[in-house]
C-alpha positions as CSV (number, residue, x, y, z in Angstrom):
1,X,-29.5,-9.0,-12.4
2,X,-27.5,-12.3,-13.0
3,X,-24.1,-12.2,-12.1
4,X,-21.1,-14.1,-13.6
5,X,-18.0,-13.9,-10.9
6,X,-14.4,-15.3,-11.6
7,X,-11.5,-14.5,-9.1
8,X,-7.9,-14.7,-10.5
9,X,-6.2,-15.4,-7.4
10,X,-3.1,-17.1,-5.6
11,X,-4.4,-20.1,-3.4
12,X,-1.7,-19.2,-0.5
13,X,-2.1,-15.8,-0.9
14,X,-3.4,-13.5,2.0
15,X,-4.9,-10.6,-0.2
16,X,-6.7,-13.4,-2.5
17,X,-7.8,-14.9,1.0
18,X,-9.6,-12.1,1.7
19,X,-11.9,-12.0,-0.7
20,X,-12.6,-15.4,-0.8
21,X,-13.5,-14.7,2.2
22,X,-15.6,-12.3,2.1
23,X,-17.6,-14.2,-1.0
24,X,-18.2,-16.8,0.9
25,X,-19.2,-15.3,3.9
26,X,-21.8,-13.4,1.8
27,X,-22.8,-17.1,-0.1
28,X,-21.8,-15.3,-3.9
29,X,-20.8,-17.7,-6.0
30,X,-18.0,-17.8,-8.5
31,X,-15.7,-19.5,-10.2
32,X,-11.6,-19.6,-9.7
33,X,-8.8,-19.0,-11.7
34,X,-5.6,-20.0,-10.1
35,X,-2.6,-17.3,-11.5
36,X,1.2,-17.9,-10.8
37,X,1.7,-14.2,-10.3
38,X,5.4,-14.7,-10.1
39,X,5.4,-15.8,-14.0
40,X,3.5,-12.3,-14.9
41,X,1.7,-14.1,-17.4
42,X,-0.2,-11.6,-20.3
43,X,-3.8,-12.5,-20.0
44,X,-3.8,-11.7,-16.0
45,X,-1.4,-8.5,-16.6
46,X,-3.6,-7.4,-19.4
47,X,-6.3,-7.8,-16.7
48,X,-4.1,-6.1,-13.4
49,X,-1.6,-4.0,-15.3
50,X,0.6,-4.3,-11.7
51,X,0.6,-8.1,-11.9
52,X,-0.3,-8.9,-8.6
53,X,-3.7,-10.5,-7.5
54,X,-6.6,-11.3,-6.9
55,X,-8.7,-9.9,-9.4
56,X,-12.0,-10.0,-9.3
57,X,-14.2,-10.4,-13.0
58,X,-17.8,-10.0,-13.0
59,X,-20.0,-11.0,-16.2
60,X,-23.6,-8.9,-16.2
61,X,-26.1,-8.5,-19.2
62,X,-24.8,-4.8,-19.2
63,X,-21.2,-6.0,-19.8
64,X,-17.7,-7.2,-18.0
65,X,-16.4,-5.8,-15.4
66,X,-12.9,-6.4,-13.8
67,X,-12.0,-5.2,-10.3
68,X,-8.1,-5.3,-9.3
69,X,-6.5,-5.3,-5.7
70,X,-8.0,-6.6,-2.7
71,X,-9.7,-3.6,-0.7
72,X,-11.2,-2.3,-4.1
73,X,-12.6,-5.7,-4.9
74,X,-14.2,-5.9,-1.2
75,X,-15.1,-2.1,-1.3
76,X,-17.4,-3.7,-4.5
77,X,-18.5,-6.5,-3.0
78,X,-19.9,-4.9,0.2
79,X,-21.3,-1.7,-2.1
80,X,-23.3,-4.7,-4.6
81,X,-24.2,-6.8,-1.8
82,X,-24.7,-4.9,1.5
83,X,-26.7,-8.1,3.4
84,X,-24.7,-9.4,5.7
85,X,-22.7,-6.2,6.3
86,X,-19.0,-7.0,6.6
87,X,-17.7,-3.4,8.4
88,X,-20.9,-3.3,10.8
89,X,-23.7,-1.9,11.1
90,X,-22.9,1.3,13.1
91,X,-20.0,3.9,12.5
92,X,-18.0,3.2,15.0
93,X,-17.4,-0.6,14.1
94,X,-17.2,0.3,10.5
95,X,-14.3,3.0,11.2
96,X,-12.6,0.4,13.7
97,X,-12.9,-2.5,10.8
98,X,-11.4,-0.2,8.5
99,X,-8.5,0.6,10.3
100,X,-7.6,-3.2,11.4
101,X,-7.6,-3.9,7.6
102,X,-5.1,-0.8,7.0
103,X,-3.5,-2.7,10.6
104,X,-3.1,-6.4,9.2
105,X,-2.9,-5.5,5.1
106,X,0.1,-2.6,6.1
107,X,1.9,-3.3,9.7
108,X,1.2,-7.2,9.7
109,X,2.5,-7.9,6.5
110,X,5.5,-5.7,6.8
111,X,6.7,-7.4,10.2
112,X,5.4,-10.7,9.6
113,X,4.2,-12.1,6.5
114,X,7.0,-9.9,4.8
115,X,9.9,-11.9,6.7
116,X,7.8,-15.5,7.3
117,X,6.4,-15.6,4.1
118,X,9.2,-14.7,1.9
119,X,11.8,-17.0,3.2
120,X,9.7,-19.9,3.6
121,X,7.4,-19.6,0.5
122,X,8.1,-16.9,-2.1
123,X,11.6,-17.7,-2.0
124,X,10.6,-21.3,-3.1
125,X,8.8,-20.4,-5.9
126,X,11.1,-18.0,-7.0
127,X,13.6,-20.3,-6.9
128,X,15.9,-18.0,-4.6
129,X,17.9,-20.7,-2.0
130,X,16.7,-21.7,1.4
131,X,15.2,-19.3,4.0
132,X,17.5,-16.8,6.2
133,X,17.0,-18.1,9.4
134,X,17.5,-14.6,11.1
135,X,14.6,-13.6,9.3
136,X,12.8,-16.4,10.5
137,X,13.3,-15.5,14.3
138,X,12.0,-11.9,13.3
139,X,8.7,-12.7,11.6
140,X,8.4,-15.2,14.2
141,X,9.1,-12.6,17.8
142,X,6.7,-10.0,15.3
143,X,3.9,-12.3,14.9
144,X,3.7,-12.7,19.1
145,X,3.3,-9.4,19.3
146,X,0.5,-9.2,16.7
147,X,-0.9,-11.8,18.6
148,X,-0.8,-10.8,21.9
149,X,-2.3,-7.9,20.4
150,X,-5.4,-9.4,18.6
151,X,-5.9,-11.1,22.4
152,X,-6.0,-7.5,23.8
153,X,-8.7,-6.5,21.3
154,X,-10.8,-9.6,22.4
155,X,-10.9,-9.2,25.9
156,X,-13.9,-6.6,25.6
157,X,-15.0,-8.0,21.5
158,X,-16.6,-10.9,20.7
159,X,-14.9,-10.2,17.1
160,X,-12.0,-8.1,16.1
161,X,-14.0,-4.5,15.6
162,X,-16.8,-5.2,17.9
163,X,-20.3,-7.5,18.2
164,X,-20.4,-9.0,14.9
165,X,-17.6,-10.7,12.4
166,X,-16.1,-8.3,9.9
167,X,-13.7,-7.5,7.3
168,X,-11.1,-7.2,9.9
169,X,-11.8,-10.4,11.0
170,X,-11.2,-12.3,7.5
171,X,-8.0,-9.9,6.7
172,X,-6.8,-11.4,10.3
173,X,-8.0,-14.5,9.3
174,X,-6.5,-14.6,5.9
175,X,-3.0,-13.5,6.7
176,X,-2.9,-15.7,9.5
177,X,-4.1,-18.6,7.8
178,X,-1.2,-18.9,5.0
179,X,1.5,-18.5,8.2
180,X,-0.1,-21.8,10.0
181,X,-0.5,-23.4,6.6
182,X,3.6,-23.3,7.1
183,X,3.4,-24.2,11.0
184,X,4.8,-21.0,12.3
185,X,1.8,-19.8,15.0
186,X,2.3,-20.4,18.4
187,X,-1.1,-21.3,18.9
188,X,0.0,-22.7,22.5
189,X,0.8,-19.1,23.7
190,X,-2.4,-17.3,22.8
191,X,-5.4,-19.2,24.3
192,X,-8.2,-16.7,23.4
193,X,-6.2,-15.8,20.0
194,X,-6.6,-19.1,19.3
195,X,-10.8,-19.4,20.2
196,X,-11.4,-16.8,17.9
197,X,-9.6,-18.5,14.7
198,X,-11.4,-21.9,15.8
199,X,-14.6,-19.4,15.3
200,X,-13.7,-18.0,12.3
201,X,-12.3,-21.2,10.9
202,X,-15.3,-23.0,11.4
203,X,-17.4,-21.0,9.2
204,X,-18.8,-22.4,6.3
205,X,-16.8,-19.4,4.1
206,X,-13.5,-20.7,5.2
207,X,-13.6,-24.7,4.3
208,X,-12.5,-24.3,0.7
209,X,-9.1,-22.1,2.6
210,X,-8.3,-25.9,4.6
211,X,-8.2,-27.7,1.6
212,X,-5.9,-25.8,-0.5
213,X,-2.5,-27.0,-1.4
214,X,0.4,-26.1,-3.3
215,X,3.1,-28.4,-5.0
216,X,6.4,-29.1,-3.1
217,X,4.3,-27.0,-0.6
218,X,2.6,-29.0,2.4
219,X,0.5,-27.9,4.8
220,X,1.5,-28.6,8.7
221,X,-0.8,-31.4,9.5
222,X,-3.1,-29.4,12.5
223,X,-3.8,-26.8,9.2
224,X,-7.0,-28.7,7.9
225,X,-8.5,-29.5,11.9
226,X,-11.3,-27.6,13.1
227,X,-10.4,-28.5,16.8
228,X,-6.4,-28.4,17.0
């Protein structure tokens, strides 16, 4: 059955990362809608009553379906298109990529993006002054310690939840992804942290993530490199 996909999504947004992600990974094709989520703007709030993206809207010959919030639209994509499996093929690696997606969607945004993110973009595009610089240093000591702790995982993984990429790789991945499009990883610090996001960024699933770009918002100029 032929299948129509549009994602309404934020460009430098880590839960719209993640299913771009996971799209591409799985070669579906689809088309994009870029949403200023911060406007609420009534034709993506009629589609996501809670305003926030990415939604996900599929087009079949039985009808249209729309699918809002980032672990439900990858729940669908992995239930409609099983080849490659994204949460393993054993239970074991599918219980451990499930609870690294609870880890980075949950406790990583909370200590880092939640600090990092909102001083040094949403701030900006909500037009709310320049970035506390104490919250800064907090996101910035939080995200070592995710770091360090993504390096602990690797020592006995090739990927995050095991032998073979995963979802918790690409919610790693895409949270990560937005902070060094601002600078802010200490890529220096975390050698084999660093390996595995020259892996994962070197897949043909993440290119269309190193050219995005935002108004009044530049990248740091390492973001686009495959070897940096």
């Amino acid at each position: 059955m032929s299948v129509e996909r549009t994602l309404h999504h934020f460009p430098l947004d880590p839960a719209s990362r993640q299913v771009r992600l996971a799209l591409g990974e799985k070669r579906l094709p689809f088309a994009e809608t870029h949403v200023r989520w911060w406007e609420q703007p009534d034709d993506f709030i009629a589609l996501n009553p809670s305003g926030v993206p990415p939604v996900l809207v599929e087009e079949t010959s039985k009808g249209r379906l729309a699918v809002c919030e980032t672990r439900a639209i990858l729940e669908h994509i992995e239930e409609q298109n099983p080849e490659p499996p994204l949460l393993g093929r054993d239970p074991a690696e599918r219980a451990e990529a499930r609870r690294l997606l609870q880890w980075f969607d949950r406790k990583f945004d909370a200590e880092v993006s939640a600090f990092l993110l909102h001083e040094k973009m949403e701030k900006r595009l909500l037009g709310y002054g320049a970035p506390d610089l104490a919250n800064l240093r907090q996101g910035r000591e939080a995200l070592r310690h995710h770091l360090r702790y993504i390096e602990h995982l690797l020592a006995e993984r090739d990927w995050l939840a095991g032998r073979r990429i995963s979802l918790a790789d690409m919610a790693a991945a895409a949270h990560i992804s937005v902070i060094d499009y601002f600078g802010d990883v200490p890529w220096n610090d975390v050698p084999v942290a660093r390996t595995w996001y020259m892996k994962i960024k070197s897949r043909p699933c993440f290119r269309p993530l190193l050219v995005d770009r935002w108004p009044g918002m530049a990248p740091a100029p390492h973001y686009h490199d495959l070897d940096f």
